[in-house]
C-alpha positions as CSV (number, residue, x, y, z in Angstrom):
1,X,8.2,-0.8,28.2
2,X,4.5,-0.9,27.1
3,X,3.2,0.5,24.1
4,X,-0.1,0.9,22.3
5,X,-0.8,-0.6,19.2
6,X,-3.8,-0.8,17.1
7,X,-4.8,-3.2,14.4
8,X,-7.3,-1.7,11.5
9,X,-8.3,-3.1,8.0
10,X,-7.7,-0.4,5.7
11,X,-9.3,0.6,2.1
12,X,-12.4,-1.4,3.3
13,X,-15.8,-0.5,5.4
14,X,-16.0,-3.7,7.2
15,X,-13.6,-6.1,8.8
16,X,-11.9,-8.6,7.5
17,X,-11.7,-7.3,4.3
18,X,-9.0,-4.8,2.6
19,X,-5.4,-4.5,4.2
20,X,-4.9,-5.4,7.6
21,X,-1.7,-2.6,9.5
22,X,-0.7,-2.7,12.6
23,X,-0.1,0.5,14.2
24,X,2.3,1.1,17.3
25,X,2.4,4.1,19.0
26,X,5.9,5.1,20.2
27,X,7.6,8.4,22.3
28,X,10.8,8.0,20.1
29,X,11.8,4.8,17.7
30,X,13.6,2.1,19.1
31,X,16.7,0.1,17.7
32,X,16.2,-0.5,14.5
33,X,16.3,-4.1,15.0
34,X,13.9,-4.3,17.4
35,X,11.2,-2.1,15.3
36,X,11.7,-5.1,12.9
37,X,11.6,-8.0,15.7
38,X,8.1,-6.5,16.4
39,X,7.0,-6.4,12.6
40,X,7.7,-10.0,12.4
41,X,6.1,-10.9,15.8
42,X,2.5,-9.0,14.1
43,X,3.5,-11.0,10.9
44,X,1.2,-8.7,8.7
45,X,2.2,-6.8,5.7
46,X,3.3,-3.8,7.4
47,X,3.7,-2.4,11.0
48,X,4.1,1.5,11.1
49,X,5.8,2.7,14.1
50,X,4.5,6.5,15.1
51,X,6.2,8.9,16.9
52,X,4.7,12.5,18.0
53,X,7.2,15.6,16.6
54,X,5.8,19.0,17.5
55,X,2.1,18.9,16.5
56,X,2.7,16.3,13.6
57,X,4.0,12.5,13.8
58,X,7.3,10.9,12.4
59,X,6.1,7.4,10.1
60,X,8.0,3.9,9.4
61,X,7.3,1.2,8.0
62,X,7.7,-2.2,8.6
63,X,7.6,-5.7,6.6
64,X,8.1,-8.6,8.5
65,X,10.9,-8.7,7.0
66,X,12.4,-5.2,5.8
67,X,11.7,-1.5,6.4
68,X,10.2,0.2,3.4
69,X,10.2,4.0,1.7
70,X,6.7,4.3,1.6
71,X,3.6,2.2,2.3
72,X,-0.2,3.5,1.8
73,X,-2.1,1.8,3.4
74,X,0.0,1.5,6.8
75,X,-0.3,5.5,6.1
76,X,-4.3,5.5,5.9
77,X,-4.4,3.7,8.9
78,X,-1.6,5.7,11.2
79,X,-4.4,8.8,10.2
80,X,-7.5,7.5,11.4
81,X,-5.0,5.8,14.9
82,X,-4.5,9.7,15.2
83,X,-7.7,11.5,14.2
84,X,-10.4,8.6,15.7
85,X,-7.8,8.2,18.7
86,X,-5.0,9.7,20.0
87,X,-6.3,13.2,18.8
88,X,-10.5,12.8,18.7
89,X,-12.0,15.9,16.5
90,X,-8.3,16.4,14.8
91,X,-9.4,16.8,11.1
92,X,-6.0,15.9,9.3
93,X,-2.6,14.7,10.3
94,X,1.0,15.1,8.4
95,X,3.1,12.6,8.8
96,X,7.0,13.3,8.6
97,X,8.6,10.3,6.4
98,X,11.2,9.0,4.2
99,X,8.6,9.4,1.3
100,X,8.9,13.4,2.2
101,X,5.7,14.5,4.2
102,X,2.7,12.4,3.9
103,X,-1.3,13.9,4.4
104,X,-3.9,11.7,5.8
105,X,-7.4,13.7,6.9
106,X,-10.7,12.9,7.3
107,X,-13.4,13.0,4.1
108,X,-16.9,11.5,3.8
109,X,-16.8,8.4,5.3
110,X,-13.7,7.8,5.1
111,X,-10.2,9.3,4.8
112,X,-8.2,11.3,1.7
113,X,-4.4,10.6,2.1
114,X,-1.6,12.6,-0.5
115,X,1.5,10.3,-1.8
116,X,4.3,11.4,-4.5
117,X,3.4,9.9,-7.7
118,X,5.8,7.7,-9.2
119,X,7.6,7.8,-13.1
120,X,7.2,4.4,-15.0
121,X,9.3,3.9,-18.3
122,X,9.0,1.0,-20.2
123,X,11.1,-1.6,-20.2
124,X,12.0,-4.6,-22.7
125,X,9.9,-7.6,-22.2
126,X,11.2,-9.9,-19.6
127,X,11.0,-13.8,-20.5
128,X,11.9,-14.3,-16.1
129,X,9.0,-12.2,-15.7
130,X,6.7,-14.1,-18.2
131,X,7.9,-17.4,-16.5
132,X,7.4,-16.2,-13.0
133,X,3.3,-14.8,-13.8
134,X,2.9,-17.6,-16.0
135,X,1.8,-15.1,-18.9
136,X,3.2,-13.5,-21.1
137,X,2.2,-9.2,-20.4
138,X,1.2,-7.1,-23.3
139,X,3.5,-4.2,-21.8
140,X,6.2,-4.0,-19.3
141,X,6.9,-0.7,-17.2
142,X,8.8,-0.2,-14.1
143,X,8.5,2.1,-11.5
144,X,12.1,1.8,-10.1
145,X,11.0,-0.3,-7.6
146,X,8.7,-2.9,-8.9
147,X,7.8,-4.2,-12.8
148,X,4.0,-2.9,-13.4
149,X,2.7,-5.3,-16.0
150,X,0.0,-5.4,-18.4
151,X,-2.3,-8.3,-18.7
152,X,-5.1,-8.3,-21.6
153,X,-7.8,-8.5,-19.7
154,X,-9.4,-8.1,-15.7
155,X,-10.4,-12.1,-15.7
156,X,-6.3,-12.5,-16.3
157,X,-5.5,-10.5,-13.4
158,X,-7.8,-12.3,-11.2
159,X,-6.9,-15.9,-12.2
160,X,-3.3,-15.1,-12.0
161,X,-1.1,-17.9,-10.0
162,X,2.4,-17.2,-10.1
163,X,5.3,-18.6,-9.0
164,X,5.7,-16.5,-6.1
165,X,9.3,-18.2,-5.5
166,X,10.2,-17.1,-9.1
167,X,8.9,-13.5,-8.3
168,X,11.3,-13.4,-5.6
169,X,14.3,-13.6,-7.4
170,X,13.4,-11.4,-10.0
171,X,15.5,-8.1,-10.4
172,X,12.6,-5.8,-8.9
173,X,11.4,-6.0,-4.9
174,X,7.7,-6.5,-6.5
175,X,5.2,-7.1,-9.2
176,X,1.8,-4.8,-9.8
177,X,0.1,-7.0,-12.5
178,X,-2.8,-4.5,-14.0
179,X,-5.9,-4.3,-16.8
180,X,-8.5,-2.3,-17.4
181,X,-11.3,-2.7,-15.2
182,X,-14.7,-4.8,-15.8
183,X,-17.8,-3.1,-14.2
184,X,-17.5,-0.2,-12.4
185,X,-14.1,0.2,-12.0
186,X,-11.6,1.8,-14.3
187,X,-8.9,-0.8,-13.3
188,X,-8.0,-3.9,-11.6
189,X,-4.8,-4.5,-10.0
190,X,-2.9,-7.4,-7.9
191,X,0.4,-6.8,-6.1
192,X,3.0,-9.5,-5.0
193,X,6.1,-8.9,-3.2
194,X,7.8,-12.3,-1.4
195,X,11.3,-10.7,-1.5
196,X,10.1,-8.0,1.0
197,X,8.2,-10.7,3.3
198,X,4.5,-10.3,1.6
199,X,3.5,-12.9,-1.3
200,X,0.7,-11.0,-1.8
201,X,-0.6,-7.5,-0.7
202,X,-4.1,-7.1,-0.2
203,X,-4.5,-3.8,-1.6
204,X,-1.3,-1.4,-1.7
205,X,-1.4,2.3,-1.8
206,X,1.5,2.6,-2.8
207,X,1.3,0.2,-6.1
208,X,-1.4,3.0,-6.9
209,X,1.3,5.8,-6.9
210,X,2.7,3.7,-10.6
211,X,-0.7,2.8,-11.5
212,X,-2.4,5.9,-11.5
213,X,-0.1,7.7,-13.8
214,X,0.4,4.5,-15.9
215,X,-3.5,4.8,-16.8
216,X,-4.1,8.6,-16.8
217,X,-1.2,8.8,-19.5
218,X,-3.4,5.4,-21.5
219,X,-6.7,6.4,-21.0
220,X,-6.2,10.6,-20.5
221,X,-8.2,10.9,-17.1
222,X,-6.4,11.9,-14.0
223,X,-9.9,9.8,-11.5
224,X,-10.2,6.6,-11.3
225,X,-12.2,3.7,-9.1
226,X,-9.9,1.0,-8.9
227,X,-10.2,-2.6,-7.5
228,X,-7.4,-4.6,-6.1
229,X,-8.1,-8.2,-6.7
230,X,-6.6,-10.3,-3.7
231,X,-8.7,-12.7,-2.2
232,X,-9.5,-9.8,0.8
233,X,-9.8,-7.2,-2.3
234,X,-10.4,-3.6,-1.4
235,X,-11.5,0.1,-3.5
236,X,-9.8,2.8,-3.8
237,X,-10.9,6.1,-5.5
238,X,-7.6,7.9,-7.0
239,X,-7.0,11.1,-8.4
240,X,-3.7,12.1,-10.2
241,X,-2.6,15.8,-9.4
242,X,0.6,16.9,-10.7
243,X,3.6,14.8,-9.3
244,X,0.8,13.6,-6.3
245,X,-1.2,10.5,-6.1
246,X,-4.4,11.7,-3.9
247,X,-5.9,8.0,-2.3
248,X,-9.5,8.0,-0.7
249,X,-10.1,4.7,1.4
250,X,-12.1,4.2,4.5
251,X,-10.5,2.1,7.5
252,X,-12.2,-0.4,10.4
253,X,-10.8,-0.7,13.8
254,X,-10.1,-4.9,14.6
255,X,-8.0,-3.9,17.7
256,X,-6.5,-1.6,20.5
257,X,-3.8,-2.9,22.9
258,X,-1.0,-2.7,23.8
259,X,3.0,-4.5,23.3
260,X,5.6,-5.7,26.1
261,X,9.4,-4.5,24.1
């Protein structure tokens, strides 16, 4: 069977910059296994499989390596496949996930897309952790599913080499190293991940479901202009509302095709 798929940089206005998702276009999920043999053939941070369900879409995600609960920016960019796309003039999408049901729709320039916050409770400091970032964080949180940590400053989070190896066999699936930000935005963030098949995200929506409550609760504002500081880097503007995370990030099409399964 042939399928469509689309490739799209997401949280960036021009290519080759933010998070690059793949996109494939389905009439009902295959095997599992083969959703994952088609993740790894893309080799990108995630592939998210869409499948149309009575006016909305069913959502996966894919590492190469493992299916995940919830990705963002795989999200953003299944919304603008389906609003720029498969639906032209279609204002806003739900998507029907494990995460519960997801929002994506059109804003500005760009697209606003709803995700459940996550609760982060601090934990004691880790001396694995320290060794693996190579820096010792001034606080230690956890999200359930990755350690958020604290670095002094933005110019930390930047320089940051880790042992990614290290990271890996750490008791979390992933890392969100975070400081304030240093002009214009409120924070700076990096996210790495080599347990789940990513060493490093380029910029991760769903990192931004810890760190946005993590700083509303330090600073007391619930809007933020964040930065994600990978070598492809990408902004995202973030507004905390209740138990959501509301994301606004633009997306650029790279490609439209199609797969052989």
């Amino acid at each position: 069977m042939r399928a469509p798929i689309f490739q799209l940089d997401a949280f960036t206005t021009r290519r080759f910059a933010g998070n690059p998702a793949a996109v494939v276009v389905l009439d009902r999920f295959l095997d599992d296994a083969l959703l994952q043999a088609v993740a790894a053939e893309n080799n990108l941070a995630e592939t998210a499989f869409v499948v149309p369900s009575e006016g909305r879409y069913r959502l996966r995600w894919f590492t190469p390596t493992v299916e995940v609960p919830l990705c963002g920016h795989a999200t953003l960019a299944a919304g603008a496949v389906v609003i720029e796309r498969l639906e032209p003039g279609r204002d806003s999408v739900v998507f029907d996930t494990a995460s519960g049901p997801l929002t994506v729709g059109r804003e500005d320039t760009g697209y606003r897309m709803d995700l459940p916050a996550r609760t982060v409770r601090a934990v004691p400091p880790s001396p694995a952790l320290s060794a693996a970032l190579g820096v010792t964080p001034v606080e230690t949180v956890t999200d359930g599913y990755n350690y958020l940590a604290l670095l002094a400053g933005a110019g930390d989070v930047r320089s940051l080499q880790p042992d990614l190896a290290a990271i890996a066999c750490l008791d979390r699936t992933g890392v969100v190293v975070t400081a304030a930000g240093d002009g214009t935005y409120d924070f700076v963030s990096r996210y790495f991940a080599p347990a789940k098949g990513i060493p490093e995200d380029p910029v991760t929506g769903g990192a931004h479901c810890a760190l946005v409550p993590f700083w509303a609760a330090r600073i007391g504002k619930d809007a933020f202009f964040a930065y994600q500081a990978s070598r492809r880097g990408g902004e995202l503007t973030c507004r905390l509302h209740g138990d959501r995370v509301r994301l606004h990030g633009s997306c650029v099409f790279y490609l439209d095709g199609s797969i052989e399964v």
